[in-house]
PyMOL CGO cylinders between C-alpha atoms (Angstrom):
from pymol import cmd
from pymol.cgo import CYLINDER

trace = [
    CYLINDER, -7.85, 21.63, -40.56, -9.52, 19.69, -37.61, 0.3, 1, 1, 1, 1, 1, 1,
    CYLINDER, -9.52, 19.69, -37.61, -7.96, 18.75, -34.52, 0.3, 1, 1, 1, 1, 1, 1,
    CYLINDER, -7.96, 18.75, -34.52, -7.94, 15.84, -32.18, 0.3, 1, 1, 1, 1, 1, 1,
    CYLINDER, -7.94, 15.84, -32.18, -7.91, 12.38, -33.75, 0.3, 1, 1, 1, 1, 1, 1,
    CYLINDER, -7.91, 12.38, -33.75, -8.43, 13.54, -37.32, 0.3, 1, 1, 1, 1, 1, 1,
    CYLINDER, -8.43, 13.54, -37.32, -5.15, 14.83, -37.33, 0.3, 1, 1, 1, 1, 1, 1,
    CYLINDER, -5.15, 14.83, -37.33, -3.67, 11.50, -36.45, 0.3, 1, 1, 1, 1, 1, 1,
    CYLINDER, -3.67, 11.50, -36.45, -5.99, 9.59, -38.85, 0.3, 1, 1, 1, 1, 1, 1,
    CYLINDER, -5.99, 9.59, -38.85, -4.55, 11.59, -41.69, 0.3, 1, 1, 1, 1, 1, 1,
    CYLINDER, -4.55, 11.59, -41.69, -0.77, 11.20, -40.59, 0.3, 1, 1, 1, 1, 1, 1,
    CYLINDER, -0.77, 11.20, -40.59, -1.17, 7.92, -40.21, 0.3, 1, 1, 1, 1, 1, 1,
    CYLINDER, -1.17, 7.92, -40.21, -3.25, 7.14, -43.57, 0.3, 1, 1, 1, 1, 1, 1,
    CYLINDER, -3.25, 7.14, -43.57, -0.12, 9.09, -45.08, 0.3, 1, 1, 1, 1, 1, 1,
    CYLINDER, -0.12, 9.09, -45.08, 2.57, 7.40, -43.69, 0.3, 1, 1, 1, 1, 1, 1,
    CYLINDER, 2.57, 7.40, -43.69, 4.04, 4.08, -45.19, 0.3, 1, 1, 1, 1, 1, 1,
    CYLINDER, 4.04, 4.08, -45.19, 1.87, 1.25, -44.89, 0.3, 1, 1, 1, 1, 1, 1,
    CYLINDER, 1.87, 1.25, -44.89, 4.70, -1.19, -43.82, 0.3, 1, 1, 1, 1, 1, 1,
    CYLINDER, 4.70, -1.19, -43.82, 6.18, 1.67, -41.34, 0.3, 1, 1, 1, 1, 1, 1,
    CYLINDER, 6.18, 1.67, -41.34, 2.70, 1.82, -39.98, 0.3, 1, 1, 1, 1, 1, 1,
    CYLINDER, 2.70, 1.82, -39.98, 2.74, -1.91, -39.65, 0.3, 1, 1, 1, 1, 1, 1,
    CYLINDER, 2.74, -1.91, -39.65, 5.76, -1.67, -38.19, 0.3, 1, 1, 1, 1, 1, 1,
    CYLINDER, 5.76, -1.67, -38.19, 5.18, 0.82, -35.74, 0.3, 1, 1, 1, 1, 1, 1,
    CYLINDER, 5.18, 0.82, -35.74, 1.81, -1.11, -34.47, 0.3, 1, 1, 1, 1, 1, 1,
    CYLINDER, 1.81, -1.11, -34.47, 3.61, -3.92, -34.06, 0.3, 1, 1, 1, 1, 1, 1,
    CYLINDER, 3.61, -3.92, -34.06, 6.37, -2.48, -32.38, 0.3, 1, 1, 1, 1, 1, 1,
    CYLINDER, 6.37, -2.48, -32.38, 3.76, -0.78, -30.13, 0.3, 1, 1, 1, 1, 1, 1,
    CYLINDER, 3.76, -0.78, -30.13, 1.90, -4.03, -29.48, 0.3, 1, 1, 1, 1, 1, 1,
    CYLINDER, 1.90, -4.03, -29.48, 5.19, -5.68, -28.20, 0.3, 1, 1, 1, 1, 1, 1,
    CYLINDER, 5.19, -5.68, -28.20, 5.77, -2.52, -25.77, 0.3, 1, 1, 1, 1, 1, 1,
    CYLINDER, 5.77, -2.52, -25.77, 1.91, -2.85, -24.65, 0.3, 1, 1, 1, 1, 1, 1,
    CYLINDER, 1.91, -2.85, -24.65, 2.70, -6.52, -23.73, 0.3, 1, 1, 1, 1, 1, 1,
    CYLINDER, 2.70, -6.52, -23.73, 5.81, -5.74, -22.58, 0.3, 1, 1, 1, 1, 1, 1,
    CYLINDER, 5.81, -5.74, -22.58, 4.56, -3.00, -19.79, 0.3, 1, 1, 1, 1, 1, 1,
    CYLINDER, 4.56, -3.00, -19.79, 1.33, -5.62, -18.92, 0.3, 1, 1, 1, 1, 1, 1,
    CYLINDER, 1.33, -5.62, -18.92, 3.59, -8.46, -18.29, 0.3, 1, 1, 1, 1, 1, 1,
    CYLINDER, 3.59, -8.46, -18.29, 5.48, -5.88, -16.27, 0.3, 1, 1, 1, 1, 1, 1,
    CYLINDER, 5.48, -5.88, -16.27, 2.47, -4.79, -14.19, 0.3, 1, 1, 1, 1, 1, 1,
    CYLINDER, 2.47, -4.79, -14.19, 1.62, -8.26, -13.80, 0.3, 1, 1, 1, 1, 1, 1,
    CYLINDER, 1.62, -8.26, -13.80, 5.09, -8.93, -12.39, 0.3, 1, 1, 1, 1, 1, 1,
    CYLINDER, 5.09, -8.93, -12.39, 5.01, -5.89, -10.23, 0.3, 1, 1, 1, 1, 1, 1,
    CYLINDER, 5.01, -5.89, -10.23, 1.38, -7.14, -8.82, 0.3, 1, 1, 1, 1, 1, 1,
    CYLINDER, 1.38, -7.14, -8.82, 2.68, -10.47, -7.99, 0.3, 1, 1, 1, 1, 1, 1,
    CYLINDER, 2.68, -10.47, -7.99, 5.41, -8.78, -6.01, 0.3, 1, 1, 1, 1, 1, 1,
    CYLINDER, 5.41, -8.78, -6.01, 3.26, -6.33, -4.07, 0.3, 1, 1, 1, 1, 1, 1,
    CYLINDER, 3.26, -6.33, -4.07, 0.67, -9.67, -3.29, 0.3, 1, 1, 1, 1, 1, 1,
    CYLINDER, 0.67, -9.67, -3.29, 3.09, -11.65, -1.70, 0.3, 1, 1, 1, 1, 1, 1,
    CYLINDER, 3.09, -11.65, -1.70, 4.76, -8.32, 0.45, 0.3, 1, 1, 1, 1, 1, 1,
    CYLINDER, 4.76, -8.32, 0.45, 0.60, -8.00, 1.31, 0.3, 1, 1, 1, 1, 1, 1,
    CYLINDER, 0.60, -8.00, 1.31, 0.86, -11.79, 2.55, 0.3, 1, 1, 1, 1, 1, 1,
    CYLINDER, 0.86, -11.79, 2.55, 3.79, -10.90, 4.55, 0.3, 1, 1, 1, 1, 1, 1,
    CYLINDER, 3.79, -10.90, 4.55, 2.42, -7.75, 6.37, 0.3, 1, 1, 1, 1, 1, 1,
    CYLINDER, 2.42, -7.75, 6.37, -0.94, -9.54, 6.85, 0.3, 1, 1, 1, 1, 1, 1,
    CYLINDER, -0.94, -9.54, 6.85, 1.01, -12.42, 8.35, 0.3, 1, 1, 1, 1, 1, 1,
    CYLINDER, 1.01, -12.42, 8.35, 3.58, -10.37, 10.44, 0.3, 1, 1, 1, 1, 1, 1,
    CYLINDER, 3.58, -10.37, 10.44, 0.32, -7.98, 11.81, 0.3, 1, 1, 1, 1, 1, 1,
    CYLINDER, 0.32, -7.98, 11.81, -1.83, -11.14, 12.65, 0.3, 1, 1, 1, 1, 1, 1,
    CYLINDER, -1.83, -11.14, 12.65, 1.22, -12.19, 14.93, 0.3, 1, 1, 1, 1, 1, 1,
    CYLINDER, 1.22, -12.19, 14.93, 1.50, -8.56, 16.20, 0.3, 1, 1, 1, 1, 1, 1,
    CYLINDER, 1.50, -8.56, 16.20, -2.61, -8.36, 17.24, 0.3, 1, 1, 1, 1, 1, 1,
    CYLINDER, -2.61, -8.36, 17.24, -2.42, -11.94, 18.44, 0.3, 1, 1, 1, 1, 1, 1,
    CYLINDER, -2.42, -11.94, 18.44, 1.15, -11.05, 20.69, 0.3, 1, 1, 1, 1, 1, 1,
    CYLINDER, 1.15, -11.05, 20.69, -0.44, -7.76, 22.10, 0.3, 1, 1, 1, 1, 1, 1,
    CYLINDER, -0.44, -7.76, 22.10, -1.79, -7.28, 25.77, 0.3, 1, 1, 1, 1, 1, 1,
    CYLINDER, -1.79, -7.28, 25.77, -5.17, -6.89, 26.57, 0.3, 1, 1, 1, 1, 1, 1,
    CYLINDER, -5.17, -6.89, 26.57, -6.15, -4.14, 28.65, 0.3, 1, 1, 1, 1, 1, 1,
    CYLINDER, -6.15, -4.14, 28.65, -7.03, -3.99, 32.00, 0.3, 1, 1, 1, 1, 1, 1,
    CYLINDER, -7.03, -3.99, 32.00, -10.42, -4.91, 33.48, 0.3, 1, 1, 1, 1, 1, 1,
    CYLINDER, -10.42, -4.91, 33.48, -12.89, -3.01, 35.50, 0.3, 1, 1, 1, 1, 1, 1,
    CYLINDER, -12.89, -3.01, 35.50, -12.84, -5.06, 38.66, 0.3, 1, 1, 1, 1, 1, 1,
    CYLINDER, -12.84, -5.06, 38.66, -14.19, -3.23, 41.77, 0.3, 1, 1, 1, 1, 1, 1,
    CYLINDER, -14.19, -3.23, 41.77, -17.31, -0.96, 42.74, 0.3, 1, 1, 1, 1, 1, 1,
    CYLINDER, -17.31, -0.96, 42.74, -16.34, 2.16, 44.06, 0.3, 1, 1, 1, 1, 1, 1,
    CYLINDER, -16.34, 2.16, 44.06, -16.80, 4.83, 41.42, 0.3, 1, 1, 1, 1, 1, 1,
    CYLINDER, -16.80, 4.83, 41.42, -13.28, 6.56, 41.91, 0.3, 1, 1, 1, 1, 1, 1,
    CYLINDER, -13.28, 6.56, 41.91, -11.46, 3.01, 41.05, 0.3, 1, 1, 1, 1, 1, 1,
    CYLINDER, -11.46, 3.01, 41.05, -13.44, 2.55, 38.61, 0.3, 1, 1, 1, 1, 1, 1,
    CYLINDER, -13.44, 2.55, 38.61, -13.34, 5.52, 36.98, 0.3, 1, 1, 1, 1, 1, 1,
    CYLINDER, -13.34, 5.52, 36.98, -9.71, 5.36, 37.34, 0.3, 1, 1, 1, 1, 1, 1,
    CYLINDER, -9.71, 5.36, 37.34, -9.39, 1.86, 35.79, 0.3, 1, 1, 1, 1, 1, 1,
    CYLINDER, -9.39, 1.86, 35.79, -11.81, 2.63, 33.29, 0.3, 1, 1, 1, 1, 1, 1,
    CYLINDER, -11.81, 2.63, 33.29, -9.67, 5.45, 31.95, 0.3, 1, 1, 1, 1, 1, 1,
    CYLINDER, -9.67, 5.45, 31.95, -6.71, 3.60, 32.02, 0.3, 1, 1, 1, 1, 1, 1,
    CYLINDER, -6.71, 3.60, 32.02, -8.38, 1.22, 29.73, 0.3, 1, 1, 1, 1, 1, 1,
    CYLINDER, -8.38, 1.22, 29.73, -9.18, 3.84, 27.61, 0.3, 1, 1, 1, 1, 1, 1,
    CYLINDER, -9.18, 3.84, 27.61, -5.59, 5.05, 27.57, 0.3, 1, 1, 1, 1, 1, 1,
    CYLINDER, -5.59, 5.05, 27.57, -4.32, 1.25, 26.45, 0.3, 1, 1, 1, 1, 1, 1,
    CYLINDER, -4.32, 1.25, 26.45, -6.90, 0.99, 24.24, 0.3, 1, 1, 1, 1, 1, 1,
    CYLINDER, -6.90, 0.99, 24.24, -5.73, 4.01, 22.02, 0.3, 1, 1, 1, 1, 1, 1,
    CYLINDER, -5.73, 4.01, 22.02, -2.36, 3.33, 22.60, 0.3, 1, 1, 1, 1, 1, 1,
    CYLINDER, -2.36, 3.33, 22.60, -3.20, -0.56, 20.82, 0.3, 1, 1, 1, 1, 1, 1,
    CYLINDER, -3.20, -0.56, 20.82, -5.14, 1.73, 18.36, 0.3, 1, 1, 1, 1, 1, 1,
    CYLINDER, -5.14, 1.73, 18.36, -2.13, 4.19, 18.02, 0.3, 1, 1, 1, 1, 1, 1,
    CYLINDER, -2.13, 4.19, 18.02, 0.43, 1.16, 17.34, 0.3, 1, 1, 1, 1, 1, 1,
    CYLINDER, 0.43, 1.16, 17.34, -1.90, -0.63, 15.08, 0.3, 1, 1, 1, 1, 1, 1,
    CYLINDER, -1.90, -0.63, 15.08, -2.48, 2.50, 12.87, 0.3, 1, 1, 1, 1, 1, 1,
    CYLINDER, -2.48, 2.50, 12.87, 1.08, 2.69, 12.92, 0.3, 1, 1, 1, 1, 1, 1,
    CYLINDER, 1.08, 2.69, 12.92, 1.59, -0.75, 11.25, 0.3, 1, 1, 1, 1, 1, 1,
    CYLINDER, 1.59, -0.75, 11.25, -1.15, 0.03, 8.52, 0.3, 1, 1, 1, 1, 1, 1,
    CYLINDER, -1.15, 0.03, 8.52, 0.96, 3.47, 7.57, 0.3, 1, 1, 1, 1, 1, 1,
    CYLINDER, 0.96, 3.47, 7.57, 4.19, 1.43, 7.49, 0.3, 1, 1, 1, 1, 1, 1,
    CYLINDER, 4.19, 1.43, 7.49, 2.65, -1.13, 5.56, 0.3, 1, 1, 1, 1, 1, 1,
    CYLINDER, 2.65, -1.13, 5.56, 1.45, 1.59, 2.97, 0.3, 1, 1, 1, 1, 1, 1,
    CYLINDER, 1.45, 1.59, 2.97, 4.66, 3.06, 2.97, 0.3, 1, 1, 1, 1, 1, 1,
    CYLINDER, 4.66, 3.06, 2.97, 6.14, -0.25, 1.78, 0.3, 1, 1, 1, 1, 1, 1,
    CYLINDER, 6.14, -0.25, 1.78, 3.69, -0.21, -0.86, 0.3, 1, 1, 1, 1, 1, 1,
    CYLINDER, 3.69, -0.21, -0.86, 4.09, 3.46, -2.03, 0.3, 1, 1, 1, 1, 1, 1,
    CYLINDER, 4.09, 3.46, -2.03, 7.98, 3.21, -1.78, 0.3, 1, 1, 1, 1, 1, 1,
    CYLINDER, 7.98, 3.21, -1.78, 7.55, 0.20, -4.58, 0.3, 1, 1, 1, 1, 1, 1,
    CYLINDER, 7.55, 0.20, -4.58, 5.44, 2.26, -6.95, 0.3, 1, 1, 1, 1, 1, 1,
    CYLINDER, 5.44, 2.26, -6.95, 7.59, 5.38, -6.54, 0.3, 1, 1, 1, 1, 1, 1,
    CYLINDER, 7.59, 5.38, -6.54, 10.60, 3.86, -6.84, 0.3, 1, 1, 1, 1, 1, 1,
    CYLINDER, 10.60, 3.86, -6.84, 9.48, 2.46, -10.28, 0.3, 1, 1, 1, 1, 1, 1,
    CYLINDER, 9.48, 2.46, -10.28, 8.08, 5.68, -11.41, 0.3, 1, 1, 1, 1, 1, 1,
    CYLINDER, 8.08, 5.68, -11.41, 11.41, 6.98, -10.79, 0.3, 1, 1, 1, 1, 1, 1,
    CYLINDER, 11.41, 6.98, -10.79, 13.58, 7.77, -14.03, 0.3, 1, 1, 1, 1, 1, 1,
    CYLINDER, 13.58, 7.77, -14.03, 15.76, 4.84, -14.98, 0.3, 1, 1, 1, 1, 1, 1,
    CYLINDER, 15.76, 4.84, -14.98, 18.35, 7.01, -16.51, 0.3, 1, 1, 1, 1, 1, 1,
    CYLINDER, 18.35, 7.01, -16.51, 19.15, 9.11, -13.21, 0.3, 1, 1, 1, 1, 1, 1,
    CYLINDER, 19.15, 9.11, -13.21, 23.42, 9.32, -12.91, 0.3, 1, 1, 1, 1, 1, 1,
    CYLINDER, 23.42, 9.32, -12.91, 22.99, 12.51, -12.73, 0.3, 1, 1, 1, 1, 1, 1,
    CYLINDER, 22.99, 12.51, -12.73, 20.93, 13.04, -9.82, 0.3, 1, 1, 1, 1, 1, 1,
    CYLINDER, 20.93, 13.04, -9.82, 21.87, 10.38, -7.90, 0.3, 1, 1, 1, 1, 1, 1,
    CYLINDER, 21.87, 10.38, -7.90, 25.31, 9.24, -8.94, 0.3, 1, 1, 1, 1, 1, 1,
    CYLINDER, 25.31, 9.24, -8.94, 26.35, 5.52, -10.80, 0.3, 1, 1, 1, 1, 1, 1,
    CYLINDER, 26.35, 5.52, -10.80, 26.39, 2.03, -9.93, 0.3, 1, 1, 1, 1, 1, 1,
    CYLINDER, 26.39, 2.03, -9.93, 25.11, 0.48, -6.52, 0.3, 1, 1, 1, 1, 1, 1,
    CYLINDER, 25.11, 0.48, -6.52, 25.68, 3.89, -4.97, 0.3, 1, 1, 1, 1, 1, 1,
    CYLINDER, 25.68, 3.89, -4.97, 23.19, 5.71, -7.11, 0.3, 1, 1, 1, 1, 1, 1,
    CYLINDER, 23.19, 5.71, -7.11, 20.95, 2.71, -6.67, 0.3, 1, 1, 1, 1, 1, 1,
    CYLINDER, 20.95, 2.71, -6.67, 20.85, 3.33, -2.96, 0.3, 1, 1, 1, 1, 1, 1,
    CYLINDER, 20.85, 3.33, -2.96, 20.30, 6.93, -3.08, 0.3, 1, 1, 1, 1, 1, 1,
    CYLINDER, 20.30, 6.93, -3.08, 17.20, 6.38, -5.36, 0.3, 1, 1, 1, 1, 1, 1,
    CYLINDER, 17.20, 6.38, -5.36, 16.16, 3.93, -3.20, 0.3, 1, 1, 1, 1, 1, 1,
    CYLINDER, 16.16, 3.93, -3.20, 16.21, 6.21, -0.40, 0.3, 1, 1, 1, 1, 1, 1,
    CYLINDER, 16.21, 6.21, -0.40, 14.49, 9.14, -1.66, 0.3, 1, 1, 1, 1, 1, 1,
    CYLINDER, 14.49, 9.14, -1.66, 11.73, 6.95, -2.73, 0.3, 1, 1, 1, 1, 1, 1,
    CYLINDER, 11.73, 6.95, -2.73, 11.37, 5.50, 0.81, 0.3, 1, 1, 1, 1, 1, 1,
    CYLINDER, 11.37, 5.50, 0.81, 11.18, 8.91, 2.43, 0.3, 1, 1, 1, 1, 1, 1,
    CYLINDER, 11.18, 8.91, 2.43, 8.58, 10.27, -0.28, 0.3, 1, 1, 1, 1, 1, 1,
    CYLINDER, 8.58, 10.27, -0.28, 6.75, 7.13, 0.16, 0.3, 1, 1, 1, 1, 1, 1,
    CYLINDER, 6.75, 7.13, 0.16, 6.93, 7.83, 4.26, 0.3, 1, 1, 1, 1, 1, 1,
    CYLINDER, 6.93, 7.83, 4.26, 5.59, 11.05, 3.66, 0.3, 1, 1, 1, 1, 1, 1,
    CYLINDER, 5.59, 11.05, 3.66, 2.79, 10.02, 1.72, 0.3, 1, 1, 1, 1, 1, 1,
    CYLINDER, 2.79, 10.02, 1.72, 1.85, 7.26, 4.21, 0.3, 1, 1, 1, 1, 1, 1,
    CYLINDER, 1.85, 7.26, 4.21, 2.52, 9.71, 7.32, 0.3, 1, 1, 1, 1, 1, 1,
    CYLINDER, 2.52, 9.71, 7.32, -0.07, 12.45, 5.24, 0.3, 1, 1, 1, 1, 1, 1,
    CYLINDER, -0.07, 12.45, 5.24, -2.98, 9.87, 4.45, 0.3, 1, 1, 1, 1, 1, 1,
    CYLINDER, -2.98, 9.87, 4.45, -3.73, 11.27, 1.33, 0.3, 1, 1, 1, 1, 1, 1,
    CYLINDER, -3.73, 11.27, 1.33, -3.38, 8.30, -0.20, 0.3, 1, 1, 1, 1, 1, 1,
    CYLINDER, -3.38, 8.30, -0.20, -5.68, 6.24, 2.45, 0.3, 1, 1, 1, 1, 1, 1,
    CYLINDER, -5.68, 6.24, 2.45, -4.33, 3.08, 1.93, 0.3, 1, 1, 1, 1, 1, 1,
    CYLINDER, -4.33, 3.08, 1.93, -3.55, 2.68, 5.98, 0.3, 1, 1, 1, 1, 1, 1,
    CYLINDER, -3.55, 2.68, 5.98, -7.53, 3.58, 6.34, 0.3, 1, 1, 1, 1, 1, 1,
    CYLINDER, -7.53, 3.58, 6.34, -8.90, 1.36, 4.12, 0.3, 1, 1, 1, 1, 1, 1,
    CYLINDER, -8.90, 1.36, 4.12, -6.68, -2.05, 5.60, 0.3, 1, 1, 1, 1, 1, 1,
    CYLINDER, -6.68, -2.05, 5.60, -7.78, -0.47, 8.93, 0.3, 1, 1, 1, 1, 1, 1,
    CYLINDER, -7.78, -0.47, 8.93, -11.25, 0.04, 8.26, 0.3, 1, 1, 1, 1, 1, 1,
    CYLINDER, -11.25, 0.04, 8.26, -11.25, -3.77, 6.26, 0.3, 1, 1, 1, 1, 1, 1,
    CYLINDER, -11.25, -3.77, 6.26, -9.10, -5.50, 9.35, 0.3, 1, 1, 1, 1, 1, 1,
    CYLINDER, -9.10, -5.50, 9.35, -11.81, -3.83, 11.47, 0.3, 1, 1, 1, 1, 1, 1,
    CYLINDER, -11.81, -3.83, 11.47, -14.70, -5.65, 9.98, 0.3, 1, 1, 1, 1, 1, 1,
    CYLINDER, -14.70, -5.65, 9.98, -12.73, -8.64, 9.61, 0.3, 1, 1, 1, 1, 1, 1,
    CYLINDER, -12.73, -8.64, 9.61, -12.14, -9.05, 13.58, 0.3, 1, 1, 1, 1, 1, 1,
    CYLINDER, -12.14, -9.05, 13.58, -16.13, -8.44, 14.01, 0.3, 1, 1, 1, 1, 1, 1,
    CYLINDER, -16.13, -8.44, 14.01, -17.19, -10.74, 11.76, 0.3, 1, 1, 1, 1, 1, 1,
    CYLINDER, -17.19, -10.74, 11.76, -14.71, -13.90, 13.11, 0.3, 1, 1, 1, 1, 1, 1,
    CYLINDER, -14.71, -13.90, 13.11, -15.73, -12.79, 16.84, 0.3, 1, 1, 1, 1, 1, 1,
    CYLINDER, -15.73, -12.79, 16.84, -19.39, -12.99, 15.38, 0.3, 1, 1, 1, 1, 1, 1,
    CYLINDER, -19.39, -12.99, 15.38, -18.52, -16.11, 13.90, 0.3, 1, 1, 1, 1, 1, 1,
    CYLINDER, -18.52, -16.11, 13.90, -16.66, -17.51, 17.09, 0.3, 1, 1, 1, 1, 1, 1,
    CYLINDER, -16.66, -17.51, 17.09, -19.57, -16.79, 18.94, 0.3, 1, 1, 1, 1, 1, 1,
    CYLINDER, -19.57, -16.79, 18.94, -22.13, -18.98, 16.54, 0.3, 1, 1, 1, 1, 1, 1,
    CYLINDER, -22.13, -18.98, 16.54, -19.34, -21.48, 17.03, 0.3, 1, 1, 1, 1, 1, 1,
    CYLINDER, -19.34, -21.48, 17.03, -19.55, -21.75, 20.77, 0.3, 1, 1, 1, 1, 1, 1,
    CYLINDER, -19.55, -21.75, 20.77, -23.12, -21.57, 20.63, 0.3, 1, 1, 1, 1, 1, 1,
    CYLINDER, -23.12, -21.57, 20.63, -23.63, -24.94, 18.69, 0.3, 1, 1, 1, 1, 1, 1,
]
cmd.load_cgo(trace, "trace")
């Protein structure tokens, strides 16, 4: 006896033709079923990207800018240039935050869904039970965010990074002309 797919050739040359048919068809319908899903579920995560993307270009264009360097002496300077340096990771701090939110949004959607549907017993029936999934997914999702092991947060970071130097590169050929 062989193993792997040989085994599964064989059953499957044994069984019933028409149950065979059967059960490909019914498995085709299923396949459809779950792609028209995913489809569904990318359509929703797409439009909650939109929204983030919208709601963090009206956060970078609302923040303050930091301080200047205006004066000589060295001590002022050095003072003012630190406390640039101290707004400037602070902006960075609050930024980063928004990317790990936003990837805690998307994590709490996929772990929510890869949550069982039949779950009364863990967390209770109706709109109640509903809730408490929802919650637990949240917080996992948080977690996974808060971790970075996912590195969703990095990559929209890294991407919004190059974005914002290639339009100020791109404002600048503007001006020039």
């Amino acid at each position: 006896m062989t193993s792997g797919p040989d085994i599964i050739l064989g059953v499957s040359r044994a069984a019933d033709a028409v149950k065979q048919r059967d059960a490909a068809a019914r498995l085709e319908r299923l396949s459809r079923a779950a792609a028209s899903e995913m489809a569904h579920a990318a359509t929703s995560a797409s439009d909650q990207i939109a929204d983030w993307t919208t709601e963090l270009k009206r956060a970078v264009a609302n923040a303050p800018e930091a301080p200047r360097v205006t004066t000589t002496t060295k001590s002022t300077a050095t003072a003012s240039v630190s406390a640039d340096k101290t707004n400037t990771d602070a902006d960075a701090k609050k930024a980063n935050d928004v990317y790990v939110q936003f990837e805690a949004l998307l994590l709490q959607n996929m772990v929510e869904t890869m949550l069982p549907k039949e779950s009364e017993a863990i967390f209770g029936r109706g709109t109640a039970g509903e809730i408490w999934k929802s919650m637990m997914a949240e917080q996992i999702a948080k977690e996974l965010a808060r971790t970075g092991t996912i590195g969703i947060a990095k990559q929209i970071s890294s991407a919004q990074s190059v974005l914002q130097a290639a339009g100020h590169h791109t404002q600048t050929k503007v001006d020039d002309v």
